[in-house]
VMD Tcl script that draws the C-alpha trace (Angstrom):
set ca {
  {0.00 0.00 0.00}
  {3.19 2.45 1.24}
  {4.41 1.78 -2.32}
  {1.37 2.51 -4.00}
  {0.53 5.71 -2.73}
  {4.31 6.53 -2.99}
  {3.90 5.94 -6.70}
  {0.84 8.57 -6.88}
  {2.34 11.24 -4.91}
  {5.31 11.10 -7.54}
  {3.19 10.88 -10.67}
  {1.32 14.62 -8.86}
  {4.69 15.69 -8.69}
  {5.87 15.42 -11.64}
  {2.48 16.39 -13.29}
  {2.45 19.92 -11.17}
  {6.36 20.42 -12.02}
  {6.14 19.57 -15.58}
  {7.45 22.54 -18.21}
  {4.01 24.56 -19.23}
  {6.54 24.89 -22.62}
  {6.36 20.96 -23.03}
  {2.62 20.34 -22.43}
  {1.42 22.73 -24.56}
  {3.84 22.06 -27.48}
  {2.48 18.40 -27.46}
  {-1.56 19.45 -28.18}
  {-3.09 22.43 -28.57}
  {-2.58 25.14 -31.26}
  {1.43 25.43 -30.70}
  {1.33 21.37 -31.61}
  {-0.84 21.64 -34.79}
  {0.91 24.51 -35.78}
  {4.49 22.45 -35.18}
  {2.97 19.76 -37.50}
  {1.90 22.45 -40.18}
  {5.41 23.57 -40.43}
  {6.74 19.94 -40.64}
  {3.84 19.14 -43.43}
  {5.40 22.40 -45.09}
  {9.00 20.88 -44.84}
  {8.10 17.48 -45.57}
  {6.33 19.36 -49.32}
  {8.94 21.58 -50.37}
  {12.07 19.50 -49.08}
  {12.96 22.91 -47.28}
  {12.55 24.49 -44.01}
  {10.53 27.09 -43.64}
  {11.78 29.63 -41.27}
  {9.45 30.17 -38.65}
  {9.18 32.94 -35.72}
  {6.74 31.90 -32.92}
  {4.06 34.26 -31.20}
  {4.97 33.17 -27.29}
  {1.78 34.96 -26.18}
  {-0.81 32.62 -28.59}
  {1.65 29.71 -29.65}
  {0.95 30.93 -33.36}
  {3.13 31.72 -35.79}
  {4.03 35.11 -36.40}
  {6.01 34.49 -39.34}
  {6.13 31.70 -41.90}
  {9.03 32.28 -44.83}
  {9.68 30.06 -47.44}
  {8.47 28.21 -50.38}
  {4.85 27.72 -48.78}
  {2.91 26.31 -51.12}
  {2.92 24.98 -54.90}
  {2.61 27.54 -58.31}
  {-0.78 28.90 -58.96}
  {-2.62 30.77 -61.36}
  {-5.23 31.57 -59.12}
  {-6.28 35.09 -58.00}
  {-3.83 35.67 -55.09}
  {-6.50 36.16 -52.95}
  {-7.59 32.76 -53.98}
  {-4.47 31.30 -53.18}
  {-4.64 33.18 -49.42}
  {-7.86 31.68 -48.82}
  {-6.33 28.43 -49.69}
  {-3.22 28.77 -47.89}
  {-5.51 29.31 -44.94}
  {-7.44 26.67 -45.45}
  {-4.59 24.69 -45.20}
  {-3.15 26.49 -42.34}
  {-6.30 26.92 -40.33}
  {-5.34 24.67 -37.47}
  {-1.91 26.83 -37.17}
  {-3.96 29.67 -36.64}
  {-6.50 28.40 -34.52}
  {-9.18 29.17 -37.44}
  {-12.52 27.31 -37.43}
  {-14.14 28.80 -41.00}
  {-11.52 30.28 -42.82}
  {-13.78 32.32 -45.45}
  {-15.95 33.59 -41.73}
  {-12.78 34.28 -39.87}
  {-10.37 36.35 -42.34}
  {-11.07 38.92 -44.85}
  {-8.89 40.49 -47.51}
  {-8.44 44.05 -46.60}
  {-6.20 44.83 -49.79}
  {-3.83 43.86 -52.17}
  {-0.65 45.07 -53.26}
  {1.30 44.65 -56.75}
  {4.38 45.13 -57.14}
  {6.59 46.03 -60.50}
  {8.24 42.35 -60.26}
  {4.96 40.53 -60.14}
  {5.22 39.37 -56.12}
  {1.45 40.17 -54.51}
  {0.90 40.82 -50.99}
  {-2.50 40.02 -49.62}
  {-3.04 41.96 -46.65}
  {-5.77 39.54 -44.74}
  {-7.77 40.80 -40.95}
  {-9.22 38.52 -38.79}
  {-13.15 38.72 -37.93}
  {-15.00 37.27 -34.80}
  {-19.10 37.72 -35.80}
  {-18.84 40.13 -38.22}
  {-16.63 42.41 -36.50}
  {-12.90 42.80 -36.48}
  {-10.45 41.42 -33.81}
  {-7.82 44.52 -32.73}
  {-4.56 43.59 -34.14}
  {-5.17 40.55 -35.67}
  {-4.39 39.94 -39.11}
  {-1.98 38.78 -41.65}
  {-0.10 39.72 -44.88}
  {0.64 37.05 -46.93}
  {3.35 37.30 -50.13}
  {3.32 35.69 -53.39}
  {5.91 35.55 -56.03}
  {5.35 35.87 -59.64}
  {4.41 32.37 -59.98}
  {1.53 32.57 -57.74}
  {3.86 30.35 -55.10}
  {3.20 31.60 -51.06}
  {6.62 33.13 -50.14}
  {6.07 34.81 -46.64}
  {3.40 34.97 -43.94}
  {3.28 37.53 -41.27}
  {0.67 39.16 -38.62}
  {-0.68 38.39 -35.37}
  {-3.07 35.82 -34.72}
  {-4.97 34.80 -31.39}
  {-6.22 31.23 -31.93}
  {-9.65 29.49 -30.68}
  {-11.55 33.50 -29.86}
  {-15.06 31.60 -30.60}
  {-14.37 29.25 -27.52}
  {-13.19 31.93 -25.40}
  {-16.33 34.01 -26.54}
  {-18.13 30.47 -25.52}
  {-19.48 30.84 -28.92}
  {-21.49 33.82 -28.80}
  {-21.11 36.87 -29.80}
  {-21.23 40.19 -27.69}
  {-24.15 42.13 -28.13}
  {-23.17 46.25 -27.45}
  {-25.33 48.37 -25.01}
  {-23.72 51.79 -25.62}
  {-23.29 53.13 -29.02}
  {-20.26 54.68 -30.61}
  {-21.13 58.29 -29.96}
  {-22.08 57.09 -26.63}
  {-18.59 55.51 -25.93}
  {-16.91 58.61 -27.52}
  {-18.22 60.73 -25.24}
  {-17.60 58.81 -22.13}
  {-13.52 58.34 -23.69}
  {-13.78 62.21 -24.00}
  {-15.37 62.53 -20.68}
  {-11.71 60.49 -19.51}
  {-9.27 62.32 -20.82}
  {-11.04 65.74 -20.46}
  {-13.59 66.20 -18.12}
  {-16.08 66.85 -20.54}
  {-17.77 65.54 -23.76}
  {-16.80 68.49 -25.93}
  {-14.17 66.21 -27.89}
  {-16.35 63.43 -28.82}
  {-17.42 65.53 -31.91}
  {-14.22 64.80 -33.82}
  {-12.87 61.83 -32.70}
  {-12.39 58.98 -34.78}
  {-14.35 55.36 -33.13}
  {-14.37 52.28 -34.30}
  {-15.46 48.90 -33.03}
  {-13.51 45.32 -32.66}
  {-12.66 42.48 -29.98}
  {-10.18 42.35 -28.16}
  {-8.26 39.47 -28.23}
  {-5.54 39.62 -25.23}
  {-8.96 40.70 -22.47}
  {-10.27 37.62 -20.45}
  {-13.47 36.65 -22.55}
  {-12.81 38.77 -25.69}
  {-14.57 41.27 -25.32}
  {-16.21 43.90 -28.22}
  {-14.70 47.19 -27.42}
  {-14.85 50.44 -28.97}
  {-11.19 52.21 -29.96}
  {-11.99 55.96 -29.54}
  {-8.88 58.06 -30.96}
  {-8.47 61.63 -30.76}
  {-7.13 63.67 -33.40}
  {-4.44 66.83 -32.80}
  {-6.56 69.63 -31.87}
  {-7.82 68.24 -29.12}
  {-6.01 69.92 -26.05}
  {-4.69 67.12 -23.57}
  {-6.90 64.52 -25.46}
  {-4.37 65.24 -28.74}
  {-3.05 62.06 -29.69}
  {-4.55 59.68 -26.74}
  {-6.58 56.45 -27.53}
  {-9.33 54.99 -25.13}
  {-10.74 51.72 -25.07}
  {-14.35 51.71 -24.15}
  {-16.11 48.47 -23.01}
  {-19.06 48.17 -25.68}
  {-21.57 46.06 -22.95}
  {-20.70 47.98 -19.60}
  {-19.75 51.68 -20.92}
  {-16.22 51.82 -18.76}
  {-12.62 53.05 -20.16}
  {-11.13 49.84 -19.82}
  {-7.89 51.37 -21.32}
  {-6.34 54.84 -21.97}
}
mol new
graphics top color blue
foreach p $ca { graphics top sphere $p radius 0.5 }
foreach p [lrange $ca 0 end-1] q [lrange $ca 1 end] { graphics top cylinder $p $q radius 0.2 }
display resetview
């Protein structure tokens, strides 16, 4: 009996000591996205150098010969690179989740698809990617920040706002001045925020120049509850 309960207390201790690092590389989206990057390898008989996000365990930047020559659209090769990639990302419906948000051309015929990440129809602040193409339509570089699983951590419902923008630009002007008398001309728009416990939809109210002691400053208003949250 002494040996068996000997045996538990060391399998709780190694359990509790074990390196957070290891556990998560092994399964969640750090471990799909490890596998991605092998797949990648594994295809092009290259490896792709990769730069890891430590905060989400996604990758911040992919670079190297990332998928096969296309004559697609580029931003029907994006789509498909995501497809592809979607478990790297933490993505659930690709064409849901990301939307192309421009394209560039260059003289030499590389295309960069500039790409931002949506959680119900709204944006998520920061999130996005820009994905390059070379002149053959072949996936050359991926770069952006992306915050994996948000519909889970929303528990799958999105976040219905009970103040308006003009509402939440007055109470960010009501922060940083005392009054509402800047709200007029600042500039508000609406997105979750990722890196907040429960991903919350925010408002991002920025104030332009002329302002007084609001010049320059940006607020973040809570969209449900009406509080600067940050600012």
């Amino acid at each position: 009996m002494r040996g068996g309960k000997w045996m538990i207390g060391m399998a709780a201790l190694i359990w509790t000591f074990a390196p957070v690092g290891g556990l998560k590389s092994e399964g969640g989206v750090r471990g799909l996205a490890e596998r991605f990057v092998q797949r990648l390898e594994a295809e092009s008989g290259e490896a792709p150098v990769v730069r890891w996000n430590a905060e989400s365990g996604t990758p911040e930047l992919l670079e190297g010969r990332l998928s096969k020559p296309s004559r697609h659209s580029p931003e029907w090769i994006s789509y498909e690179f995501l497809e592809r990639a979607k478990a790297a990302y933490g993505l659930k419906r690709v064409n849901e989740s990301m939307k192309v948000a421009s394209v560039e051309r260059s003289g030499s015929g590389a295309v960069t698809v500039a790409m931002e990440r949506r959680l119900y129809g709204k944006p998520v602040c920061g999130d996005g990617l820009r994905i390059e193409l070379d002149e053959s339509g072949v996936v050359r570089r991926v770069e952006g920040t992306m915050h994996a699983d948000l519909e889970r951590k929303r528990l799958h419902r999105p976040m219905i706002p009970a103040v308006s923008g003009k509402e939440a630009a007055e109470e960010a002007a009501r922060y940083v001045r005392g009054d509402a008398s800047a709200a007029a001309t600042a500039r508000v728009r609406d997105c979750y925020l990722p890196e907040r416990e429960g991903v919350p939809l925010v408002y991002i109210v920025s104030f332009g120049a002329g302002e007084g002691n609001a010049a320059g400053r940006t607020v973040i208003v809570h969209a449900l509850t009406g509080r600067v949250i940050d600012g």
